[in-house]
C-alpha positions as CSV (number, residue, x, y, z in Angstrom):
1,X,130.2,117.4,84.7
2,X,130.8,116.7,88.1
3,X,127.7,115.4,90.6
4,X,127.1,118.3,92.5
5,X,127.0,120.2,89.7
6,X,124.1,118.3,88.1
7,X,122.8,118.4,91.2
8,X,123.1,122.0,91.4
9,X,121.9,123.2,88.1
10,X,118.7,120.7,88.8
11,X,117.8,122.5,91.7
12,X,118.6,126.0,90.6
13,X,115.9,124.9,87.6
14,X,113.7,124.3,89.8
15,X,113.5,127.0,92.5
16,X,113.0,129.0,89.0
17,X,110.4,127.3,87.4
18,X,108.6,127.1,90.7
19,X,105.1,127.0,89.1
20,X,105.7,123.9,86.6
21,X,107.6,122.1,90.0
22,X,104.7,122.5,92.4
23,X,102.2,121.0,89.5
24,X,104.1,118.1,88.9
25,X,104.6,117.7,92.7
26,X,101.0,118.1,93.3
27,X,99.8,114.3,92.0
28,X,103.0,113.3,94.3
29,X,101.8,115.0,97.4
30,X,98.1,113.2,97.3
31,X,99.4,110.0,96.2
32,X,101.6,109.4,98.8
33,X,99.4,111.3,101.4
34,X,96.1,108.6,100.3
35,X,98.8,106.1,100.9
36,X,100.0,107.0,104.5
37,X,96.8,108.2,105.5
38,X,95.3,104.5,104.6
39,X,98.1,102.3,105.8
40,X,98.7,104.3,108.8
41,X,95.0,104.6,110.1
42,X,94.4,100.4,109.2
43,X,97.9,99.6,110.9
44,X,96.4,101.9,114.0
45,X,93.3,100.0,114.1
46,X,94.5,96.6,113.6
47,X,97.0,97.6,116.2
48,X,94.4,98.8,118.7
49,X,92.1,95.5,118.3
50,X,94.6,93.5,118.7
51,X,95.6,95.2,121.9
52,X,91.6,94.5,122.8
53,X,92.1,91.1,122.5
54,X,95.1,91.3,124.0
55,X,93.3,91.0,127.7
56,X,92.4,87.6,127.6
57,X,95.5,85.0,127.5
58,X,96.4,83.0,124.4
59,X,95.3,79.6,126.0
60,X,91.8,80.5,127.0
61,X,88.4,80.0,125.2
62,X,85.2,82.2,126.0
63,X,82.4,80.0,125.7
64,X,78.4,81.5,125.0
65,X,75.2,80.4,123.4
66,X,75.4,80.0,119.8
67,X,73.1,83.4,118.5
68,X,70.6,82.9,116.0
69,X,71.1,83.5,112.2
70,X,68.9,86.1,112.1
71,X,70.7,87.5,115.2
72,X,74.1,87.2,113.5
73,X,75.0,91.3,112.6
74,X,78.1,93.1,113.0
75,X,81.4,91.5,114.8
76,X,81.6,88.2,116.1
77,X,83.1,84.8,115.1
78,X,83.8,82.0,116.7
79,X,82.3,78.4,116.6
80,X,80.6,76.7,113.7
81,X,78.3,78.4,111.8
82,X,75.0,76.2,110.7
83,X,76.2,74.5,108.2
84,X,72.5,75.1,106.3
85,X,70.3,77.7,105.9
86,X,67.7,75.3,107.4
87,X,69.6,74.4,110.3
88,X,68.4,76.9,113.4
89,X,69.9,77.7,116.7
90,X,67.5,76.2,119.8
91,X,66.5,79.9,121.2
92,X,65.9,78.1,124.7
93,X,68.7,76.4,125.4
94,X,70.9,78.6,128.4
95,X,74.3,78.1,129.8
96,X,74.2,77.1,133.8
97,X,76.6,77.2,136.7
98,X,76.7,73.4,136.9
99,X,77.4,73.3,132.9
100,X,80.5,73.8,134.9
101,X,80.8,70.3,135.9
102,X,81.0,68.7,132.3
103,X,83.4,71.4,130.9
104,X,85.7,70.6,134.3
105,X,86.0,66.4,132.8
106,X,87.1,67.7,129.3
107,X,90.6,66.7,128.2
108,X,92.8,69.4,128.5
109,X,90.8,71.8,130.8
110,X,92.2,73.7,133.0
111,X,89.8,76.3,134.7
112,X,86.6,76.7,133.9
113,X,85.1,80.2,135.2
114,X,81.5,81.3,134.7
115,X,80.9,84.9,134.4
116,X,76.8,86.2,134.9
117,X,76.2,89.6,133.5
118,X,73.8,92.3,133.3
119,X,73.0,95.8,132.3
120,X,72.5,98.6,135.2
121,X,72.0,102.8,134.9
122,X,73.9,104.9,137.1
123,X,73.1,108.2,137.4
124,X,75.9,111.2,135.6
125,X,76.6,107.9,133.2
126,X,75.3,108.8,129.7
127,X,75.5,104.5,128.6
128,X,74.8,101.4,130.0
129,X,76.8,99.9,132.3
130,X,77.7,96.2,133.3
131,X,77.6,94.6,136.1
132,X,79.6,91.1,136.1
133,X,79.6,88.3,138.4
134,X,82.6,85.8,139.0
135,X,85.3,84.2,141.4
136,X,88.0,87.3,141.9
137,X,90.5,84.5,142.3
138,X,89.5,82.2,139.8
139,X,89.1,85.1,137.2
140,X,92.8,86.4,137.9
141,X,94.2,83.0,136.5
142,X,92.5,83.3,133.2
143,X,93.0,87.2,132.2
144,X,95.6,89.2,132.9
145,X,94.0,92.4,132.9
146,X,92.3,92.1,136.4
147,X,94.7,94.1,138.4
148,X,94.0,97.0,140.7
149,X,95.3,101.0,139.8
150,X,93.5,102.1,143.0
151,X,93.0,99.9,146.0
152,X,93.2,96.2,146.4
153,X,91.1,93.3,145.0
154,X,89.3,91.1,147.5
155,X,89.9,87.2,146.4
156,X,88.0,85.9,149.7
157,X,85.1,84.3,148.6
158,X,82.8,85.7,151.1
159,X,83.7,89.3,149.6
160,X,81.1,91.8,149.8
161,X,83.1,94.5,147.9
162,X,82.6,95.8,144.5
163,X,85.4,96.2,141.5
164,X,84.9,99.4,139.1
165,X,86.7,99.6,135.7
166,X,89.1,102.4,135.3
167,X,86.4,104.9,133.6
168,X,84.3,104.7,135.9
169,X,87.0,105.8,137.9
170,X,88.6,108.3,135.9
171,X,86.3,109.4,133.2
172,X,87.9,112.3,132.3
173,X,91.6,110.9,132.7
174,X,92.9,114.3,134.1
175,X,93.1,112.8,137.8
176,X,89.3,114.0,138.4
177,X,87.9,110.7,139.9
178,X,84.8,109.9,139.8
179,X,84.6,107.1,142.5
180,X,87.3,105.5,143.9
181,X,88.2,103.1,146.6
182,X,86.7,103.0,149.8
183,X,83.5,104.9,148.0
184,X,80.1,103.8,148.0
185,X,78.2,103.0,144.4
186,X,75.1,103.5,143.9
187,X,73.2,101.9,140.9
188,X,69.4,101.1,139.0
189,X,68.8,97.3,138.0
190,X,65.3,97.2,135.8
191,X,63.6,93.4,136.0
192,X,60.3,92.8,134.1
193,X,57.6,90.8,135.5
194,X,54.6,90.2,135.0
195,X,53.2,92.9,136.9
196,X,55.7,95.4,134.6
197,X,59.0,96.7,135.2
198,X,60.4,97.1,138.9
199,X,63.4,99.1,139.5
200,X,65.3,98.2,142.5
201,X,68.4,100.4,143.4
202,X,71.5,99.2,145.0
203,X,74.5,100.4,146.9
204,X,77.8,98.9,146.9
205,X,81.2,99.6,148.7
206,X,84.2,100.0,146.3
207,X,87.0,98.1,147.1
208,X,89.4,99.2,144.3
209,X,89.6,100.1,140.7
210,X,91.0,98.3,137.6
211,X,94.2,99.7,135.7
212,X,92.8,101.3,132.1
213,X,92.6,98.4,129.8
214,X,91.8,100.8,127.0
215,X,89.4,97.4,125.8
216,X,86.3,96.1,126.4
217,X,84.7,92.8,127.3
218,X,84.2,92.1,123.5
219,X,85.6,88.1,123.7
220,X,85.2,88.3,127.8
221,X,88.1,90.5,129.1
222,X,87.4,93.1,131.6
223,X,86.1,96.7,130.4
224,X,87.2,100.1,131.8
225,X,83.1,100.5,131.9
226,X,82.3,97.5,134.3
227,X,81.5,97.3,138.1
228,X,82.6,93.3,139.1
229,X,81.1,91.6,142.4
230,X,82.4,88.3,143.3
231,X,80.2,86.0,142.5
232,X,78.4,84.5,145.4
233,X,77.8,88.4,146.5
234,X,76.1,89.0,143.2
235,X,73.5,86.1,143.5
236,X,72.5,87.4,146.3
237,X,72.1,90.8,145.8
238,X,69.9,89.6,142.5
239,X,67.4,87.0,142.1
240,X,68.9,83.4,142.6
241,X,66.8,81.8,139.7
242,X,68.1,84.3,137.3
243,X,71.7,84.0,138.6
244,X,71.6,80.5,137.4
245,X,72.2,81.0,133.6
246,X,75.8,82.4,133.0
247,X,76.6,84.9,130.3
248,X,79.2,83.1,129.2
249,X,82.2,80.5,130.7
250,X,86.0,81.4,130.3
251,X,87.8,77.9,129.6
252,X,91.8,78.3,130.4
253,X,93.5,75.1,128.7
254,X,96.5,73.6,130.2
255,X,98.3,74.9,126.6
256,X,98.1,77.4,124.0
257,X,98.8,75.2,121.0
258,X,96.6,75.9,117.9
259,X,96.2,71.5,117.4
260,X,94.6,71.5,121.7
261,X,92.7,74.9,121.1
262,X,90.6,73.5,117.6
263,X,90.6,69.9,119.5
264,X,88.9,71.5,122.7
265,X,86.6,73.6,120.7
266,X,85.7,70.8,118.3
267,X,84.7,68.7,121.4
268,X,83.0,71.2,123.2
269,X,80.7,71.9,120.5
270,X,79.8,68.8,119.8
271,X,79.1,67.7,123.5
272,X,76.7,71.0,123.6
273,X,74.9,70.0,119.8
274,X,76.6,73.2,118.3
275,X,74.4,74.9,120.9
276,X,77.1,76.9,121.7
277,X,79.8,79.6,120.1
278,X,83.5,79.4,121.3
279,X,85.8,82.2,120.6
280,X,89.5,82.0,120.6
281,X,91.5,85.3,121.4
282,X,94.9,83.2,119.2
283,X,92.2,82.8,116.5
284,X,90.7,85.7,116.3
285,X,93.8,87.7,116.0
286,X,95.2,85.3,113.5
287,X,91.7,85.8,111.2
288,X,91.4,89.4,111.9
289,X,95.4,90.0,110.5
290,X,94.5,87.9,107.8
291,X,91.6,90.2,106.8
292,X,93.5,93.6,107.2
293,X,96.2,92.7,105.2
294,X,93.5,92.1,102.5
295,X,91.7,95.5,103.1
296,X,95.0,97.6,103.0
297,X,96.3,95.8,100.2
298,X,92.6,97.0,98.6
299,X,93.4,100.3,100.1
300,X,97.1,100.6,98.9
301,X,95.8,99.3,95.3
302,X,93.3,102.6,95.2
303,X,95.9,104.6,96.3
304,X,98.2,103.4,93.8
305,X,95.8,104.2,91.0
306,X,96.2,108.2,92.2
307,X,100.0,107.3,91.5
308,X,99.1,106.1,88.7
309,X,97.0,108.5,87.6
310,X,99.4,111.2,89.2
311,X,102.3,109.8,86.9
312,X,100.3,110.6,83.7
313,X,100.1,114.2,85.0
314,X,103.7,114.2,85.7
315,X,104.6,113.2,81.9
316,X,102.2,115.6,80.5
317,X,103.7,118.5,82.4
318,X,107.4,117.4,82.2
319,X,106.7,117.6,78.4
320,X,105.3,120.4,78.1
321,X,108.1,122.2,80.6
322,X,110.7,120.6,78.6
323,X,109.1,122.0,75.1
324,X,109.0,125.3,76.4
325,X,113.0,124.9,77.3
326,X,113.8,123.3,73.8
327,X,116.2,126.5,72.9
328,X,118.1,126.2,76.4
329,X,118.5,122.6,75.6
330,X,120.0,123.6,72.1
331,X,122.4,126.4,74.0
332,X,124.0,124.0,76.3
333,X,124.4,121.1,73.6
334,X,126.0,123.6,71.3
335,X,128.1,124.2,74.2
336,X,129.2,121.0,74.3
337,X,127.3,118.9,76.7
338,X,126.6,115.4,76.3
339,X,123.2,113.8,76.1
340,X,124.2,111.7,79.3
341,X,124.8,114.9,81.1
342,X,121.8,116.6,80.0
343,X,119.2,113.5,81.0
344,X,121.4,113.5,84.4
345,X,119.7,116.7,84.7
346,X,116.9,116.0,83.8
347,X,116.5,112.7,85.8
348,X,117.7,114.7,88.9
349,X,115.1,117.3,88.9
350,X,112.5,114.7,88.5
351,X,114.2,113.0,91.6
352,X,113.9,115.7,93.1
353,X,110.5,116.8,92.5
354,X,109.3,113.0,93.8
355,X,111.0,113.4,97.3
356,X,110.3,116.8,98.4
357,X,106.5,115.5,97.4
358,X,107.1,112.4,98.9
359,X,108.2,114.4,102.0
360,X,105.4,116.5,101.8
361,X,102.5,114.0,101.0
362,X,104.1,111.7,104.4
363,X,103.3,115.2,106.6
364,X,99.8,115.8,104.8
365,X,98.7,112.0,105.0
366,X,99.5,111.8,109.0
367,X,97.5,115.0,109.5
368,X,94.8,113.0,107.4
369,X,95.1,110.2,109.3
370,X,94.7,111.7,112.7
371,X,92.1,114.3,111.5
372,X,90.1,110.7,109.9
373,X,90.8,108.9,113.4
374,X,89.4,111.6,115.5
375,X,86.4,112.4,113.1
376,X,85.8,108.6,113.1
377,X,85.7,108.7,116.7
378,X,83.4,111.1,117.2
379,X,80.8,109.9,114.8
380,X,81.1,106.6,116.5
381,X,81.9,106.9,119.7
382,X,82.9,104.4,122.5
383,X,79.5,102.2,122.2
384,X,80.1,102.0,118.4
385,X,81.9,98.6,116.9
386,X,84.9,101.2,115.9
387,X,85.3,102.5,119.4
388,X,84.3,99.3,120.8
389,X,87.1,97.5,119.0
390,X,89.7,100.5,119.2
391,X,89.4,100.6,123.1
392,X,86.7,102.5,123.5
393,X,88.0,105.8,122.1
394,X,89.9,106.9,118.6
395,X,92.3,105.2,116.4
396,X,95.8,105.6,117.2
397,X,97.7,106.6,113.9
398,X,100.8,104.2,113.7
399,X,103.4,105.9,110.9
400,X,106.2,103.4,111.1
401,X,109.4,103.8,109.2
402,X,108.8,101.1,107.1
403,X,105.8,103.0,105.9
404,X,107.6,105.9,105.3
405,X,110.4,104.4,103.6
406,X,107.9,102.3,101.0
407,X,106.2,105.4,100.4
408,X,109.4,108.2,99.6
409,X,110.0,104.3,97.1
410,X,106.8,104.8,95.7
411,X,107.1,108.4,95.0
412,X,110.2,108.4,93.5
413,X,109.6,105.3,91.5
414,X,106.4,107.0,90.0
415,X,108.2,110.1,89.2
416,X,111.0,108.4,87.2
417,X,109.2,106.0,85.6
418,X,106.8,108.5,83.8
419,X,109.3,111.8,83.9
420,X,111.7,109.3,81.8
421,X,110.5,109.3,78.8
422,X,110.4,113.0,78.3
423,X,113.6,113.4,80.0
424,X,115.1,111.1,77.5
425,X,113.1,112.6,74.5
426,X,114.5,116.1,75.2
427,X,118.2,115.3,75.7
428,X,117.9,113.3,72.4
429,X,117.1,116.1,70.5
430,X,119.4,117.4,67.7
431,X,121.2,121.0,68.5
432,X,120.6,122.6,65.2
433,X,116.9,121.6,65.3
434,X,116.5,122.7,68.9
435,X,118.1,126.1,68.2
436,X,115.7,127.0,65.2
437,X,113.1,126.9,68.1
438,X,111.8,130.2,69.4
């Protein structure tokens, strides 16, 4: 029997028995659709962080005060933990502009850039935003994510001008702007005193806005949320003895070796009594790759237990499907067809029925996967860690081909593997004892 007719007579079984072919394809199509839907969705997100980390260069450290351990929650990373529980993290010790000065005499230094911070309210702005203060020029060298969509940067150190991120610009990303250059800003800054809280409202000029980063300033890259001031502008516009302690420093090393990034860090911590946390964009991307690979290898294990558990269902209803065609088997053996033949048959529906719900459970897991990305983003939203991490909006879904290949391997492997056996059992059977069967 030639090939296309086994092929043939497999399909033409099925298209009849259309009932028994959807129920076996069923534990296919939500196997393989947990599968994509998972893998796709972590490969998006791992994707998107990466791309967050992606706006500081691979030689540069972002240095901060160590946090305390009962301040430790969500993300973060970096540094030396206390190596106790008893060990504590001095709550008064502050990073200044003239800590400066030491990092400059470490080995291997580059560019050390200080960056003050501090949270403002704008009015039609629903979140906080940040205001930042550092060099233009200085800044420029260490990230390459400071570069103007709208407008032109000011690098002059006596600059009076203002920098917006790209949503504050374009918040609805349909060419609606919201400021733009040559506008003025106007914004709130709360201090408290003594006396209780005092607003004082500011105005600034806009000199340009910042391409979309689609990040945030999570390890000290630019944000589309942000409005930057050079530096010596921004102490004065705020209180000089409060513009004395940075937020945190951005360290560019003169290479981007893993041996003279640990060697800096180790000596920076030390000279600062582990007063201080130092984050690594290299390192954190290498850690963070590590730890999704171990999450979607969980994930891929529970979806491989619905294969699993799918198979089962396949060999139940492939033997009761072949029972209930026990006296056409016996027909076409009497006829004269081979057992071979017959479990070619067999084997090719089962084929079948494994790709077109491979086929199917790849569509249904990418409309998962998106309908999970955008759900997740709406529940979080941008001032969530997911949408903080992601870029400030949802998951992109990433369906590469080697995904789609693995899993059409997975559903056809599963379908074989437990529609065997019965294929096998049924072609084995006897004629004479297959005809006596009503």
């Amino acid at each position: 029997m030639l090939i296309a007719d086994i092929f043939q007579s497999a399909l033409k079984t099925l298209k009849t028995r259309k009932r028994q072919t959807f129920l076996t394809m069923l534990g296919i199509i939500i196997g393989i659709a947990a599968i994509v839907s998972l893998q796709s969705l972590g490969a998006g997100f791992e994707r998107n962080v990466a791309s967050n980390f992606d706006t500081l260069d691979a030689d540069t450290l972002v240095m901060s005060k160590s946090i305390a351990i009962s301040d430790r929650r969500g993300m973060g990373g970096g540094g030396k933990p206390p190596s106790s529980a008893t060990e504590t993290v001095d709550e008064s010790f502050e990073l200044y502009l003239n800590t400066s000065d030491i990092l400059d005499e470490i080995a291997h230094v580059e560019k050390v850039v200080p960056v003050i911070t501090r949270k403002i309210t704008m009015d039609g702005i629903d979140e906080m935003v940040t205001i930042y203060g550092f060099d233009f020029e200085d800044y420029s060298t260490v990230t390459s994510s400071f570069k103007a969509n709208v407008g032109e940067i000011p690098l002059e150190n006596n600059a009076t001008e203002a920098i917006i991120g790209n949503t504050l610009h374009d918040p609805w990303e349909n060419g609606t702007t919201f400021y733009s250059a040559g506008d003025n800003i106007t914004f709130t800054v709360q201090t408290f005193t003594e006396t209780g809280i005092q607003s004082q409202e500011i105005t600034l000029n806009i000199s340009a806005s910042l391409q979309e980063i689609g990040g945030s300033s999570f390890i000290g890259g630019t944000s589309d949320l942000g409005i930057y001031v050079p530096l010596d502008y921004y102490r004065f516009l705020f209180d000089p003895e409060d513009t004395e302690i940075v937020s945190y420093y951005l360290i560019k090393l003169d290479s981007d070796s893993e041996e003279v990034i640990a060697s800096t860090i180790e000596v920076i911590e030390t000279m600062f009594d582990n007063e201080v946390r130092i984050l690594s964009a290299t390192q954190i991307i290498s850690t963070m790759a590590s730890t999704f690979e171990t999450i979607q290898l969980f994930l891929t294990g529970i979806a491989a237990i619905s294969l699993f558990v799918a198979g089962i269902g396949i060999m139940n209803i492939m033997t009761i499907s072949l029972m209930q065609r026990t006296r056409e088997i016996g027909i076409l053996k009497a006829l004269g067809m081979k057992d071979r033949t017959l479990l070619s048959i067999f084997l090719t529906e089962v084929l079948l029925i494994g790709l077109l719900g491979s086929i199917l459970g790849i569509g249904l897991g990418f409309i998962f996967g998106n309908v999970a990305s955008s759900f997740l983003g709406s529940v979080d939203g941008t001032s969530g860690i997911l949408g903080h991490l992601s870029g400030g909006g949802g998951i992109t879904i990433t369906l590469s081909l080697s995904l789609v290949f693995s899993a059409i391997g997975f559903g056809l492997g599963t379908t074989v593997i437990f529609g065997f056996l019965p294929a096998y059992r049924a072609s084995q059977k006897p004629p004479v004892e297959t005809l006596r069967m009503e």
